[in-house]
N, C-alpha and C positions, 0 to 999 in steps of 0.2 A: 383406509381399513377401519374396520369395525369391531363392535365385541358384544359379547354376547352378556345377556345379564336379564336384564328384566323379569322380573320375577312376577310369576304369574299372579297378577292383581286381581285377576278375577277369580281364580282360584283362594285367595285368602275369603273372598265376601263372599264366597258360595261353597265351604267345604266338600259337598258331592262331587263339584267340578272336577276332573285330575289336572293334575300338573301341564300350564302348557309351557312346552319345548320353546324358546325363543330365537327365530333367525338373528344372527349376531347382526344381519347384512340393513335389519329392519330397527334397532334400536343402538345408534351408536354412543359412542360412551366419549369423552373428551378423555386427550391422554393417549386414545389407541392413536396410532400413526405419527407421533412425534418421536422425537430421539433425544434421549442424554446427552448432558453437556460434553464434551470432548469427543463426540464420535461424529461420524460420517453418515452425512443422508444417502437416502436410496432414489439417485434422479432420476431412475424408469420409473420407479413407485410414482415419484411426486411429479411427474409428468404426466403421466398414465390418470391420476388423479385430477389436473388440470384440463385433457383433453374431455373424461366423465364429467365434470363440471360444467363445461363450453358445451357440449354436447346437450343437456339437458336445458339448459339457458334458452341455447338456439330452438330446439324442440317447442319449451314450452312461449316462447315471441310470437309461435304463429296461434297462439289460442287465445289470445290478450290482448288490450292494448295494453294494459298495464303492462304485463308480458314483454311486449314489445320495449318501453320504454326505459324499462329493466335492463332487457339485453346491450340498448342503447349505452346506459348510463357504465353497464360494467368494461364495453368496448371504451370510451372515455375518461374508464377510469386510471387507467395508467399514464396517458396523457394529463390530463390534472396533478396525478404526485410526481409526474418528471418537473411541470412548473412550480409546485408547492416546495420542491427539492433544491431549483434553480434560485428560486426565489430565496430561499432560508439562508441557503451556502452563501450565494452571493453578500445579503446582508451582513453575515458573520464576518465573512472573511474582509470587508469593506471594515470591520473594526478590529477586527484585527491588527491591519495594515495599519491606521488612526494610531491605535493604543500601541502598538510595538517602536513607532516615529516618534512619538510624544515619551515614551519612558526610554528609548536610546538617547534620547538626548537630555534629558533627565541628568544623567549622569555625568554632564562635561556645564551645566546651569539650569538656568530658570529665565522666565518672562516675567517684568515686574508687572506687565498691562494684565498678563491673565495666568496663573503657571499652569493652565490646561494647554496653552499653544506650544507648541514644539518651535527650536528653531526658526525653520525657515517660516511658520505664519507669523514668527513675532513681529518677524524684522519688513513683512510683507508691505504696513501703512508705514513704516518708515522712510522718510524724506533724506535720513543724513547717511545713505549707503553710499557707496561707491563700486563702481563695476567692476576693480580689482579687488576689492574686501565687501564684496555682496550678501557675506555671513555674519561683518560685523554691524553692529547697529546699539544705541543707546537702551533700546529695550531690554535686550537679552546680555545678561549680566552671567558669567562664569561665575562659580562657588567662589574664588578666589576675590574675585571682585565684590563679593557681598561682603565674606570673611573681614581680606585684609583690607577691602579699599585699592587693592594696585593687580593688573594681570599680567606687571611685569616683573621680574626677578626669581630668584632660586624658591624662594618662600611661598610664594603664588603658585611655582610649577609644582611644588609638595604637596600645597594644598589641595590643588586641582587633583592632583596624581591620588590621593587617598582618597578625594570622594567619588571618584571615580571608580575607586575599589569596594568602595561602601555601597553602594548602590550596586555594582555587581555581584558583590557578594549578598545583598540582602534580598536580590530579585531570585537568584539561585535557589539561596535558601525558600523562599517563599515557597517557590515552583518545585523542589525536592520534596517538602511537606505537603502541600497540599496531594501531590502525585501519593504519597506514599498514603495518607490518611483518610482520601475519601477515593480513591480511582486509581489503583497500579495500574490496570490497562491504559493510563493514559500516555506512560511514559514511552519513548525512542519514536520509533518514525510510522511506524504501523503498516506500513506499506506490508512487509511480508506474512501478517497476519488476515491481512487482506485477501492477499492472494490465496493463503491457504483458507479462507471463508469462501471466498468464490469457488475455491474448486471441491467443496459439499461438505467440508467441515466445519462444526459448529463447537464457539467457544462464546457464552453465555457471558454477559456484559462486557463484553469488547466495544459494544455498539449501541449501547445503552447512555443513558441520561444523564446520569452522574458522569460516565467517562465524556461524554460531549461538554459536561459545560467544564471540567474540572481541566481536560485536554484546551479547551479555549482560552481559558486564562493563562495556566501556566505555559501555553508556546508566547504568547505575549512577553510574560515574565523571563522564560528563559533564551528567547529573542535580545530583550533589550540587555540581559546578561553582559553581552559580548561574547557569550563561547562562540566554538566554532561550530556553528549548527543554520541549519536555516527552517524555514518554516513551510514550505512548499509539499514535503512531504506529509507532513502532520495532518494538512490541509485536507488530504486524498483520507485521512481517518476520520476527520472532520464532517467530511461531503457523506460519506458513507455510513457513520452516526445518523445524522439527518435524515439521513433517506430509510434508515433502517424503524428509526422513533415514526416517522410518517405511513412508512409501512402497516403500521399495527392501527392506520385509520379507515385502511380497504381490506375486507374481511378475505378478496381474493387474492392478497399477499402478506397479509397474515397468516393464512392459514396453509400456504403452500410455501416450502421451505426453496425450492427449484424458481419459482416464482421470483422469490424476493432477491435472488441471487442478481436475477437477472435486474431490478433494479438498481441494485450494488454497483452492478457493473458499469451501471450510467452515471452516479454517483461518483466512481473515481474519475471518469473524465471531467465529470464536474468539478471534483478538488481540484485539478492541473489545471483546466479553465479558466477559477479564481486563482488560483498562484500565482500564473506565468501571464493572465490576458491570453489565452492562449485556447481559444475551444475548439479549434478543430485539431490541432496537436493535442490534448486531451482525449479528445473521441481516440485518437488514433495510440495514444498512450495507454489508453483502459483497454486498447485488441489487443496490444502487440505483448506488452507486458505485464499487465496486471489476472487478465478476464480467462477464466477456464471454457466457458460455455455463452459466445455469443452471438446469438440470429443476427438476420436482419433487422429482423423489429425491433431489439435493441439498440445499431446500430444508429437508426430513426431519432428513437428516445433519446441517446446520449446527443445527440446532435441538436438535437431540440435542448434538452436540461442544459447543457452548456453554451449553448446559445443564451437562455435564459439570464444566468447566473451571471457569464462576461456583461449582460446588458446591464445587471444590475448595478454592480461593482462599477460600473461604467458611471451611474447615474450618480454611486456614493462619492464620486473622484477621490479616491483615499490618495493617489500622489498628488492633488492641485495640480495635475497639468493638462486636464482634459484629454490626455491620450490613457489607453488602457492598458497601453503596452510599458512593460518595468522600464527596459533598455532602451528608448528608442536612437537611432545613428544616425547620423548622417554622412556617409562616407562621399565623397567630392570625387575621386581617383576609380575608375575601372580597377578590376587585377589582372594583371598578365598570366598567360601560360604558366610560363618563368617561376613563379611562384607556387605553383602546384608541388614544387621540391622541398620548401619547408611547410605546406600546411602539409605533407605527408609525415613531414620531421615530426609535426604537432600531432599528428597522429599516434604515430610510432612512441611519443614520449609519454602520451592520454594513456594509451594501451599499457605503457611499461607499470604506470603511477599507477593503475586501477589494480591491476593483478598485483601489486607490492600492497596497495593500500588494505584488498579483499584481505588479503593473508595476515597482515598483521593487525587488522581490527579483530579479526576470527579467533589469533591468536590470546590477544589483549582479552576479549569476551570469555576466553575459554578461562584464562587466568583468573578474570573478574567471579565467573560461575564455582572454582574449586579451592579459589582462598578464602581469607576472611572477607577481602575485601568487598566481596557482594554484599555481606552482611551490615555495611556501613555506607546504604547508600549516600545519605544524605553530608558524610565526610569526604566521602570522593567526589561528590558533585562540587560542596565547598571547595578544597583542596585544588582539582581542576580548574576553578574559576579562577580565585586567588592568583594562581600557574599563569593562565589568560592573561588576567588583568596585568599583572607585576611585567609580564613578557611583551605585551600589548601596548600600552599605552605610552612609550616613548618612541614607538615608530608610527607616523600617522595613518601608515596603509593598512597597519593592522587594527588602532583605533578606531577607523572609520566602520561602520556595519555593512554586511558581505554584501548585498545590494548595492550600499552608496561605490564600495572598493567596484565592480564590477562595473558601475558604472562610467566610474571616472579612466576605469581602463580599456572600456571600450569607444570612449572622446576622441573625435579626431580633432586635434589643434587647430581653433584660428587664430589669426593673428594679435587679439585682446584678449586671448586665453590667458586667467593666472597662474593658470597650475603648474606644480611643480615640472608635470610630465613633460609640459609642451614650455623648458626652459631651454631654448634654443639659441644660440649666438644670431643676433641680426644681420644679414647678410647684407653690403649695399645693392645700389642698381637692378635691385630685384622690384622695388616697387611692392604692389598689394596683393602681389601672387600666393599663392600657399604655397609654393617650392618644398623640396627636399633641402633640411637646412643643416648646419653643423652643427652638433652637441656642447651646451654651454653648461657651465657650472651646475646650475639648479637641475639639469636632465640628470648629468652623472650622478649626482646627489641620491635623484629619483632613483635612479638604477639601481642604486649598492641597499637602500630602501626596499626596495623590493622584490632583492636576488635574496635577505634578510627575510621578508615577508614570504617567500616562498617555501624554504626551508620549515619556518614556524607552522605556516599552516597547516604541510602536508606533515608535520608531524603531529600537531594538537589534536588535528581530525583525527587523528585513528584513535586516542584515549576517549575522544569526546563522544562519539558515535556508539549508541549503545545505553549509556547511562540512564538514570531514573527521573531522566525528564523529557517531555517532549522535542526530540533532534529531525531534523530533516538532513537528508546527505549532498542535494542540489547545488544550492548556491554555494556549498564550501567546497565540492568538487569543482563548481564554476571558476570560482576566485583561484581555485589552484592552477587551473588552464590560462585564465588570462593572464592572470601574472607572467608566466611562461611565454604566454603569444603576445604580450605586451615589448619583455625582453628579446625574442627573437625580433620580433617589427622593429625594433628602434636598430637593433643592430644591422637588420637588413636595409635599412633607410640609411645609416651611415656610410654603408658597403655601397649603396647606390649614389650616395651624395658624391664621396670622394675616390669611387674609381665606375665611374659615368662610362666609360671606355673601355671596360671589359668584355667580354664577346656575350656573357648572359644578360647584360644591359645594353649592348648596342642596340640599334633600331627601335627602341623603343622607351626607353630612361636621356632625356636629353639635359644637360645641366641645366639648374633649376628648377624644371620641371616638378610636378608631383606627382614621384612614381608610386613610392611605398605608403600603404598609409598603416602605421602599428597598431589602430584600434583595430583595423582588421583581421590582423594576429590574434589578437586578445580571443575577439568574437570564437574565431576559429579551433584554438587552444580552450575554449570552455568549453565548444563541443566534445573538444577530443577529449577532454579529461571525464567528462560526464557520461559520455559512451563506454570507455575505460572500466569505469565503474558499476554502472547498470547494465551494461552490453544492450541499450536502447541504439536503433539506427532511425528509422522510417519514421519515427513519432520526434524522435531528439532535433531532427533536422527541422523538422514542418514547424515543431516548437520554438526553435532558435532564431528561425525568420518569423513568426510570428511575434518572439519575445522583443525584434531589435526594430523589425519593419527592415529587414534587408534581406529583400527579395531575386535581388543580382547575384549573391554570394551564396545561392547554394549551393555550387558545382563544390568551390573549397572546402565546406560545410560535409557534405555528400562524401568527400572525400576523406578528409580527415579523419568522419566519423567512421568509415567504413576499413580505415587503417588501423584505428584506435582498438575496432572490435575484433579484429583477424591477431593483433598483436596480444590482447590481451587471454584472446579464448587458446592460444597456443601455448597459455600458463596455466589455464582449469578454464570451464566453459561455463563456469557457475558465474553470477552477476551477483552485486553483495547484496540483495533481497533474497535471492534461493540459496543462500552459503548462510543469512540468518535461520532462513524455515530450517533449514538441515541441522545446525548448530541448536534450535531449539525441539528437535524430535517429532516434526507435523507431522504428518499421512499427507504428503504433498507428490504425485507424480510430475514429472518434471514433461511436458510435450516435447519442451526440446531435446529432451534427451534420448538419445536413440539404446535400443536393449539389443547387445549386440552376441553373447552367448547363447550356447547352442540347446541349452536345458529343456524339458518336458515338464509337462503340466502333474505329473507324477514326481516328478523328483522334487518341488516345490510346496504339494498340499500335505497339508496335516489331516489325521496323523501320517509320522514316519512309521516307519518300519517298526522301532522300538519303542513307542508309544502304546499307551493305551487307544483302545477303540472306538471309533468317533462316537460322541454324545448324540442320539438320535430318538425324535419322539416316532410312535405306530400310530396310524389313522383311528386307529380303537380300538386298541389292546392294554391302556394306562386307566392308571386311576388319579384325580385330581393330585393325590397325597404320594404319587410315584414322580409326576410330574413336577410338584414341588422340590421333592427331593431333591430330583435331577438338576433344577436350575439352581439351589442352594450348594448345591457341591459343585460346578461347574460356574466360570466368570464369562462362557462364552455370549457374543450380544446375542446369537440367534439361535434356531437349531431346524436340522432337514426333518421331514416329516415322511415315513416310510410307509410300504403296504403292510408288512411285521419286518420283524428281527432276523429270520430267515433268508427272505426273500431280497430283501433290500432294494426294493424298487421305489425310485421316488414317487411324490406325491407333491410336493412341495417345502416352502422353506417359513418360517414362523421366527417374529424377531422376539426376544428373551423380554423386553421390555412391554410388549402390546400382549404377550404370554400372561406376565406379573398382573399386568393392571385386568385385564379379561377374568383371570383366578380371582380378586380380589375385591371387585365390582360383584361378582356371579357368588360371591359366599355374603356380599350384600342384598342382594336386591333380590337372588332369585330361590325360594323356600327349596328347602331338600338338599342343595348341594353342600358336601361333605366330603372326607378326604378320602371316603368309599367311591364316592362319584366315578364311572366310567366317564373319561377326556375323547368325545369324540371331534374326528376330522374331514369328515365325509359327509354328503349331503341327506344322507338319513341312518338312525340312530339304529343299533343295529337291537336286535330283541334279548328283552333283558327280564329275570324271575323279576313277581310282582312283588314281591318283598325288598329287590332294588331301587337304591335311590335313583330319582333323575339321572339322567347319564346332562355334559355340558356340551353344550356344540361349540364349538368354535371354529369352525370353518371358514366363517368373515373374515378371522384374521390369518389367513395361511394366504402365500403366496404362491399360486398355484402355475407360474410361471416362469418358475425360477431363472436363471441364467446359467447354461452347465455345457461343459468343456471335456472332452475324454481326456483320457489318463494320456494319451501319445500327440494331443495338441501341444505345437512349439510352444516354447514361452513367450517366446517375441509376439505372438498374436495373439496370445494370452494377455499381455499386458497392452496390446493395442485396445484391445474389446474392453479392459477396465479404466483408459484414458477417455478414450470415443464417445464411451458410454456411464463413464461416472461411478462405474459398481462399488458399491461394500464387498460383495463377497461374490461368489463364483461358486459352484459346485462339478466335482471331478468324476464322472460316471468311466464306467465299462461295461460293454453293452447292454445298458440299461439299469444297469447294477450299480448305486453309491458306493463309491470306493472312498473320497475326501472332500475337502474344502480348500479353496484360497480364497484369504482374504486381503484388502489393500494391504495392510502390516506384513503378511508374508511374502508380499514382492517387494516392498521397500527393503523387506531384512534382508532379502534373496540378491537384490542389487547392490546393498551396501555390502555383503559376503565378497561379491563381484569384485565389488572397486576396492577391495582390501582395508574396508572402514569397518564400526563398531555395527555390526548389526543393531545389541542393545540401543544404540543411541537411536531408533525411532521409539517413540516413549507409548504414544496414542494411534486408537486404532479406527 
């Protein structure tokens, strides 16, 4: 859209001249067609604008070769920032991964060769390892050992224990401050801000420069923390920062808001791609969950950006293991049918934890938003940590970071294995089989470790999620499920060890044998518990075999996950990304949710009954200074455009903003107009005494196609047409007659009425 202004330049150098009239359609003005921060695009507008665009492009290729090669370069231009996006992400998130390794272990010592090397590269040239203490090594010295000189005794474990907390606490702190003094958008998971950006709302540095580098650091920082948080999510804010800063280098998405969406969209597949190694689960996590509006050629792009990005990430090897994949597994044992009864248990327990977990995070937030406590963030982040640490660090499943924990619980035992998990009694006459074996000290150890580890987490997560610093919900919903499918596998391996003979293990569990293997639970129980939570199915799965390389177990995968989602939606059908949008008042229509009252499109537009009379401009019956008026006393973003007052026949609809700027441009640029000015709407000015000032056209900027609905359309089709199609607002005719408006804000309140919530609680329109 356009605006009108131009003041007739040749009339200044040639007084005789008269005034010329300026098509608004013919001088545009920067400013008309954008929108205010917190409100909602119009994606016919900005579609409609992209196809006029393409339209002309192509027209003018066949006059040209220049032309031609134009056309070329703008066809390739989106293809170029999917790779410039792949490529950016990847890189970051490849240090990322470096910098979060290297300061998690920060915390438990140092490298005397280099204190840049983490851990496990210190100990890499080292010759005096051994294959049961493979972590320990001459190089890598615990605090305690620099301290006191000894890593053994009560004094060593204190010292260790406090710097432990020092380092937790100082990384916290860093990552609170820096979040709160250069980039509040960078803090919690971002995912549901996302969502509400893709689906036409716009909230002005979410996805800007400062919140990109400010969010990079501080997930680092509150990574190596130890909270309970992971980084996977962050990532998906991360990719879509990138891609939004890259944006504003191609003039054909910069300048279209529907456009740029659509590369967002390829951008979150891209975040889950770097997180998990994971690109086509990505692709399939930006349809299923994230993306409000996406083609096919989208679907292209994201497939390509994530393709990209894994390749990259691939080349940086941020794990040293030349695989791309977090978890990979190698499980030795088939699964049985037989088993299909507790990955459903691990379902059913995913489903119970996520719906317990949605309610009391929502809970704790709501508390967070109306105490003081909001107002301190940077003490509750402390506080929390401190909590963590102190609670953390004398159990080692909890000390370990959610990655390494999910790791070790997805191991399946061999026989030189030293971990705790696989502390198995030695059977004789078994030889070098993997058998199903008896529970020895160090397993039960493991066990009562992280029946401990289980409780802690699923309660820390729900304070931790939310706060003022960047948290992701992934890997700590993960580690809640493996723990879980860690404890059932062991117990199921027991059951199978010593009663070989029961009728669910005959035919096919023969003594010795290896029937059950517990990392397989784990895998399983991460599913379920993650599905629980996001109510992700189709993308959770593809991701989870892509995360481990276990491509045999998606049937229990499949399974689990789809018991997890049936159990959980039977307690609310909200997933804790749309339970935050709602919790924080977006203009978010939910697709999955179905409108299931029987309401009219009249009972829903304003005004009611009892209301004043809708605010309406006349095609050219106003004067610049009525007009004024009218949007000074009214906060509405737009307003209908009528043939008069009378009649009330539409013409179209004019948004408040492209109104402002048109008035205020046209009292610059173009001589005569004044607050006498007649406002016209129509394609010519209607005859005016010559003692009249210029009349203003503005007709460029009227939208002469509104979108309008009678007064006795359902609602439920009403609110299909503004999901389908993206609408700001709607207009409610009777036979031909403006009667009202709906706009998105009044079916959200209309819904929330519905479901017995606070209408007021949607905030923005």
């Amino acid at each position: 859209m356009t605006e009108t202004t131009g003041s007739s330049r040749a009339a200044g150098m040639n007084g005789s001249a008269p005034t010329r009239l300026v098509d608004p359609l013919e001088d545009p003005l920067p400013g008309v067609g954008t929108y205010e921060d917190f409100n909602t695009i119009d994606w016919v507008r900005e579609k409609s604008k992209d196809r006029d665009r393409h339209r002309e492009i192509a027209n003018k290729s066949r006059q040209s070769t220049w032309a031609l090669l134009r056309s070329i370069s703008d066809a390739f231009s989106g293809w170029l920032l999917m790779l410039l996006v792949g490529l950016k992400t990847g890189a970051i998130a490849g240090g990322i991964d470096i910098a979060a390794h290297w300061l998690t272990d920060m915390k438990e010592g140092v490298c005397l060769i280099g204190f840049w090397f983490n851990h496990e590269h210190c100990c890499w040239t080292s010759n005096e390892t051994t294959f049961q203490e493979r972590d320990r090594c001459p190089q890598w010295q615990s605090w305690a050992e620099l301290i006191t000189g000894t890593s053994e005794g009560a004094f060593a474990y204190i010292v260790n224990y406090l710097m432990y907390l020092f380092w937790a606490l100082l990384f916290a702190f860093l990552a609170v401050s820096l979040v709160r003094a250069f980039a509040p958008y960078a803090c919690g998971s971002g995912i549901p801000e996302i969502k509400t950006i893709l689906s036409g709302f716009i909230i002005r540095g979410y996805l800007g420069k400062w919140t990109l580098i400010i969010k990079t650091i501080t997930l680092v920082l509150a990574v190596s923390s130890g909270l309970s948080l992971g980084k996977e999510g962050p990532l998906v804010h991360v990719a879509c920062c990138c891609a939004n800063i890259l944006c504003h280098r191609f003039a054909k998405y910069r300048k279209n808001e529907a456009k740029r969406r659509e590369v967002l969209s390829a951008a979150a597949a891209v975040g889950v791609s770097v997180a998990f190694g994971a690109p086509i689960g990505g692709v399939l996590f930006s349809l299923e969950e994230v993306s409000y509006y996406f083609p096919l050629k989208t679907l292209w792009r994201s497939f390509f950006a994530a393709l990209v990005a894994a390749f990259t990430l691939r080349s940086i090897n941020p794990f040293g293991n030349s695989r791309l994949v977090l978890f990979y597994v190698e499980f030795h044992a088939p699964w049985h049918l037989v088993e299909l009864g507790p990955f459903i248990l691990l379902g059913i327990f995913g489903g119970l934890w996520g719906a317990m977990f949605i309610k009391a995070n929502i809970y704790w937030c709501k508390i967070r938003k109306s105490t003081c406590l909001g107002r301190y963030p940077v003490t509750e982040v402390l506080v929390v940590t401190a909590l963590t640490g102190l609670l953390a660090y004398p159990n080692s499943y909890t000390r370990m970071s959610g990655p390494e924990l999910i790791s070790e619980l997805f191991n399946d035992c061999s026989l030189l294995d030293s971990s705790q998990l696989c502390g198995y009694s030695p059977v004789t006459g078994v030889g070098n089989t993997l058998g199903d074996r008896p529970a020895g000290p160090g397993l039960y150890t493991a066990l009562w470790q992280l029946a401990l580890a289980l409780v802690f987490k699923m309660l820390i997560t729900v304070i931790t999620f939310g706060m003022k610093v960047p948290s992701g919900l992934f890997i700590p919903s993960m580690a809640v499920g493996a723990i879980a499918g860690r404890l059932l596998g062991v117990g199921m391996e027991q059951l199978a060890y010593y009663h070989h003979d029961w009728v669910i293990f005959k035919g096919w569990c023969s003594p010795g044998a290896d029937c059950i293997t517990p990392g397989l639970y784990a895998m399983v129980g991460a599913a379920a518990c993650l599905g629980g939570v996001t109510r992700m199915t189709v993308s959770l799965v593809v991701i989870m075999f892509e995360l481990t390389g276990g491509l045999e177990y998606i049937v229990p995968l499949m399974a689990a996950t789809m018991t997890s989602k049936w159990v959980a939606d039977a307690f609310g059908r909200e997933g804790i990304y749309e339970a935050h949008i709602r919790l924080n008042g977006y203009p978010f229509l939910e697709p999955k949710e179905e409108f299931e009252h029987n309401s009219l499109a009249v009972d829903v537009m304003r005004p009611r009954r009892a209301d004043p009379s809708l605010a309406v401009l006349t095609q050219d019956g106003m004067t610049v200074g009525e007009v004024e008026a009218l949007v000074e006393s009214t906060d509405y973003s737009g307003f209908p455009v009528v043939v008069s007052a009378e009649s009330q026949r539409l013409v179209g609809f004019v948004l408040r903003r492209d109104l402002l700027i048109s008035i205020d441009n046209a009292r610059k640029r173009q001589e005569g107009v004044v607050s006498a000015s007649q406002v016209v709407f129509t394609d010519h000015a209607p005859s005016l005494p010559a003692d009249a000032p210029p009349p203003l056209r503005l007709r460029g900027i009227v939208d002469l196609s509104p979108f309008t609905v009678t007064d006795h359309t359902p609602m439920d089709i009403t609110v299909d047409i503004f999901r389908k199609l993206g609408l700001r607002q709607c207009l409610v005719t009777h036979n031909g007659r403006l009667l009202g408006i709906i706009t998105k804000k009044d079916i959200l309140k209309h819904m929330a009425q519905i479901a017995n919530r606070d209408p007021d609680s949607i905030l923005f329109n």
